[in-house]
VOGU-3710 file (C-alpha; in Angstrom, 3 decimals, decimal comma):
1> xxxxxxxxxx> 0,000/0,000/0,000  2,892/2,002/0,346  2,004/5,853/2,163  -1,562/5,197/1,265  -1,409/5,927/-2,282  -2,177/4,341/-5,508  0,102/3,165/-8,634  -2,009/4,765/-10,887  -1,358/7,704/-13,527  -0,104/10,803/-12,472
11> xxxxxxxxxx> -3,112/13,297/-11,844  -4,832/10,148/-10,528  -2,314/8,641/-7,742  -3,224/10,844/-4,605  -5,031/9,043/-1,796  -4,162/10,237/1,117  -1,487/12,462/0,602  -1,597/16,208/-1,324  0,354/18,226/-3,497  2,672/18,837/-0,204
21> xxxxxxxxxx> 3,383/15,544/0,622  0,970/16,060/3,405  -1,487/13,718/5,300  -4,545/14,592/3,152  -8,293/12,938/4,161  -10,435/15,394/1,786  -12,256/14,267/-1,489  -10,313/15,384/-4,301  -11,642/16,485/-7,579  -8,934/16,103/-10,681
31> xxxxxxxxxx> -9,294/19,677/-12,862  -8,062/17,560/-16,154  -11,432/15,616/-16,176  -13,872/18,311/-16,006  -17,410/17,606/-17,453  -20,356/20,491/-17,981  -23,608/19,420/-17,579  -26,828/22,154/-17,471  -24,425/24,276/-16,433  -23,044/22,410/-13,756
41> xxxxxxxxxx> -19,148/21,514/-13,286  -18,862/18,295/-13,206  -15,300/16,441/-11,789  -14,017/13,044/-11,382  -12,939/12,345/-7,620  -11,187/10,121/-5,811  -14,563/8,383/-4,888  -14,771/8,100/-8,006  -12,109/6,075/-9,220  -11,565/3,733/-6,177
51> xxxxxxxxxx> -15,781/2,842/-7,107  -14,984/2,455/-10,826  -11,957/-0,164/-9,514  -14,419/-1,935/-7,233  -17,418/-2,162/-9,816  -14,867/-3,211/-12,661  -13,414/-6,420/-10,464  -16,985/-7,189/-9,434  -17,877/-7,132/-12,530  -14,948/-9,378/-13,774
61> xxxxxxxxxx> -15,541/-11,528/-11,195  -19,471/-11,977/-11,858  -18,255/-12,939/-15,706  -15,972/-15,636/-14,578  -18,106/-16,820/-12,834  -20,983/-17,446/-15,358  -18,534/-18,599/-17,135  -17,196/-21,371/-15,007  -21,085/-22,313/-14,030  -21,933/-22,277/-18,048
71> xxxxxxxxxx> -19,043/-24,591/-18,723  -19,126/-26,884/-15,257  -19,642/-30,481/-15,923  -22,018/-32,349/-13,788  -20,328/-35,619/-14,458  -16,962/-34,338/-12,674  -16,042/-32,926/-9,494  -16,111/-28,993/-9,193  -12,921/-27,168/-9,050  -11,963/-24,889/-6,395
81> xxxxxxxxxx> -13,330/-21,972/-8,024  -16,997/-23,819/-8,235  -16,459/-24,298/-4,926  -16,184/-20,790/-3,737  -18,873/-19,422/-5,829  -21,221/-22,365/-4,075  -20,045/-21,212/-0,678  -20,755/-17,316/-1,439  -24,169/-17,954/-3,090  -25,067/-20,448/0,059
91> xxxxxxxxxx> -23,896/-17,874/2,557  -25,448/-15,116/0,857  -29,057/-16,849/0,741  -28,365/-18,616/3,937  -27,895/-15,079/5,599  -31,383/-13,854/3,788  -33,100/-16,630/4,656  -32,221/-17,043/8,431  -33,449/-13,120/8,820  -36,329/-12,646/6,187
101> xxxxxxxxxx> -38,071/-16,213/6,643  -38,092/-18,659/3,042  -40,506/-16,781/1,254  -39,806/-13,233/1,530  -36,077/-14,333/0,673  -36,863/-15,355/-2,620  -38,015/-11,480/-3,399  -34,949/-9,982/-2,149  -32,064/-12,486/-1,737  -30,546/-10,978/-5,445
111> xxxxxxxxxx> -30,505/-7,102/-3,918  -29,153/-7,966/-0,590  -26,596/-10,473/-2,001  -25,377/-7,737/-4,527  -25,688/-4,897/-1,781  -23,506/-7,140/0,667  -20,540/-7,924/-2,136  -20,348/-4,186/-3,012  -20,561/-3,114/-0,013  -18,295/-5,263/1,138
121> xxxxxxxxxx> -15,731/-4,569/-1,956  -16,329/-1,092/-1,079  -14,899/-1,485/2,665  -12,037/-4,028/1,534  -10,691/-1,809/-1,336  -8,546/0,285/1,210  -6,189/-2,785/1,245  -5,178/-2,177/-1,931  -4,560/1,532/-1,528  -7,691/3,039/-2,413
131> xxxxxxxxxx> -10,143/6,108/-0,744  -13,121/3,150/0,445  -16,218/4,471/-1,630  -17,640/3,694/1,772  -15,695/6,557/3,254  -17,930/9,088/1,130  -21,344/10,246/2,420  -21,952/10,424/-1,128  -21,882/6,977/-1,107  -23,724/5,181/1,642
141> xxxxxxxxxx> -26,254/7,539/1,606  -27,445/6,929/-1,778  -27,571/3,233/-0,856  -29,823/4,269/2,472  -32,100/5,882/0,166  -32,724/3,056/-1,996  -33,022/0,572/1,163  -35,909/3,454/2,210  -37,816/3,680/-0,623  -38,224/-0,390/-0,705
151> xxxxxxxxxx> -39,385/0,196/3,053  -42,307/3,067/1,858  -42,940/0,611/-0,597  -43,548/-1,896/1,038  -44,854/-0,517/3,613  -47,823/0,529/1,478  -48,016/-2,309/-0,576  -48,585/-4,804/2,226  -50,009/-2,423/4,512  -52,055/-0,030/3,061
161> xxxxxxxxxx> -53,416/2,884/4,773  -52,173/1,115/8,008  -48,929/2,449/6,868  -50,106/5,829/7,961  -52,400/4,940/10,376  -48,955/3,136/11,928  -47,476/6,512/12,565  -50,771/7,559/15,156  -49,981/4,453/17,188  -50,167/4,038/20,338
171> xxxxxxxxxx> -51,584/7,802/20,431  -51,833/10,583/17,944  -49,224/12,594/20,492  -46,591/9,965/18,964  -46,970/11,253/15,512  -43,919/13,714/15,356  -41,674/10,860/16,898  -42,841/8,124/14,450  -42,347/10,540/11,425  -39,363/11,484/12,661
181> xxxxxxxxxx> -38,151/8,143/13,171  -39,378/6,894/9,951  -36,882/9,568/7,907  -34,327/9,154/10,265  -33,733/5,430/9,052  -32,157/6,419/5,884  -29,300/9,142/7,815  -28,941/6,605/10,671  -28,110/3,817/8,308  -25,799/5,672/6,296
191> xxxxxxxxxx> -24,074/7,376/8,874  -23,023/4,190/11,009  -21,516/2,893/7,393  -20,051/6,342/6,814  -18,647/7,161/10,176  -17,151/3,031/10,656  -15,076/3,369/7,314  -14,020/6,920/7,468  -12,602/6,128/11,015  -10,589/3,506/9,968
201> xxxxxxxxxx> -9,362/5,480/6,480  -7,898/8,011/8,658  -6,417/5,963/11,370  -4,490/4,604/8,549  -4,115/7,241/6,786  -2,162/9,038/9,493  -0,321/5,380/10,280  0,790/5,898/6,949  1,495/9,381/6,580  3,124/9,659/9,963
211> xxxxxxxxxx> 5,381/7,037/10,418  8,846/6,170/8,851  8,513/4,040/6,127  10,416/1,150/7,351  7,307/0,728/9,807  4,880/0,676/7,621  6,258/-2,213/6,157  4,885/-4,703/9,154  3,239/-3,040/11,746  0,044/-1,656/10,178
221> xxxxxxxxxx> -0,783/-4,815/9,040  -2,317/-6,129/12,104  -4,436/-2,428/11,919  -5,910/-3,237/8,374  -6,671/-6,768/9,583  -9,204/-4,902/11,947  -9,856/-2,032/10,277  -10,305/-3,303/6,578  -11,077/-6,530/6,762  -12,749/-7,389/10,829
231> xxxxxxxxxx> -15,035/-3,956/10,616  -15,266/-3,898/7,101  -17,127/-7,025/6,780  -19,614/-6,334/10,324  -20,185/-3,085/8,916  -21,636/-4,564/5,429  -23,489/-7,481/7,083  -24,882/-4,893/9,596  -26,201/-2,889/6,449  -27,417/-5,462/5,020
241> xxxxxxxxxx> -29,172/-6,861/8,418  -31,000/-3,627/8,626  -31,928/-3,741/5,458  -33,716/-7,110/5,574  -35,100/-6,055/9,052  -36,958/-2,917/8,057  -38,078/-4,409/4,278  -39,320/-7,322/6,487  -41,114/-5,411/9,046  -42,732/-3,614/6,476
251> xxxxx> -44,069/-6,421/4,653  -45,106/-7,760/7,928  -46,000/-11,330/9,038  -48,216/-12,405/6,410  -46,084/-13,038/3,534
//
């Protein structure tokens, strides 16, 4: 990982550090890839190109994979790249499943399987140098907003006009808490991601920045093992948890 900063061209390089050489945690906007739209300036960030990374090895990944599945002979014993596909796909509906019941799995076992692995990617990419897209409000709140809007809907869908009725309960005094509660979700959610990942950035970061470079070498590694990997993964299966909780709570017991 070297002092927190990316083999990539120049213009494009600069993690954590600045111009100055300096420990450097804002998101950075490149002035040679300016884009106009309605008026609007329009520039490629560091967010950016660590999320363009992460999509583009998902993305590789997802085609090997099809690949291998197309091509896998029943008749013979599955390499070890079968094997790890089976294991992620059983984990992945295994973890839907055990929170959302069988049935309402098989609705939403494809979004919260894709939202854990890019999440996920997201929070792991810092191992290999990169600003986490995690580490950007930008980001995870987006990602809240979609996990809301399958709440409102449904909410209404299954529920009706109880939906409203819901935020009366137990008394019509309640109904500035409930509302407030009920928009909150979205900025809690994205927040906890948010705040987790940018914690850990800068911690290492500042490991990075700080130290000589002869203990960056071995030290920090035990850090990232935490801080990338350890928190990284809880914070994307807590996400996701949420997620399933709220969708499922919305839908409520009769599906």
């Amino acid at each position: 990982m070297g002092n927190g900063v990316l083999d990539l061209p120049q213009g494009f390089c600069r993690v954590f550090l600045s111009d100055s050489g300096q420990v450097d945690f804002f998101i950075r906007g490149y002035s040679n890839t300016k884009f106009s739209f309605f008026g609007w300036d329009v520039y490629l960030t560091t967010t950016h190109i660590s999320m363009i990374i992460v999509i583009a090895a998902i993305l590789i990944f997802a085609v090997c994979a099809n690949r291998a599945i197309k091509n896998a002979d029943s008749k013979k014993v599955p390499g070890p790249f079968l094997n790890v596909i089976e294991l992620i796909v059983e984990s992945l509906d295994g973890m839907v499943k055990s929170s959302m019941g069988p049935k309402k799995a098989l609705a939403f076992r494809n979004y919260v399987s894709a939202l854990f692995v890019f999440i996920l990617a997201c929070n792991l990419s810092g191992l290999l140098g990169l600003r986490p897209p995690t580490a950007d409000f930008g980001v995870t709140f987006p990602l809240a907003i979609i996990t809301w809007v399958m709440i409102q809907y449904n909410g209404f869908k299954h529920q009706g006009m109880g939906k409203i009725k819901a935020l009366f309960e137990p008394v019509f005094l309640f109904f500035p808490m409930n509302l407030i509660s009920e928009f909150s979700t979205p900025v809690s959610m994205s927040l906890r991601l948010f705040g987790n990942i940018l914690s850990g950035t800068v911690m290492m970061g500042l490991l990075y920045g700080l130290l000589p470079r002869v203990l960056t070498l071995i030290w920090p590694a035990a850090l990232h093992a935490y801080l990338d990997v350890f928190s990284g993964c809880i914070q994307a299966y807590v996400f996701c948890m949420l997620t399933m909780s709220f969708v499922s709570d919305a839908i409520g017991d009769d599906v």
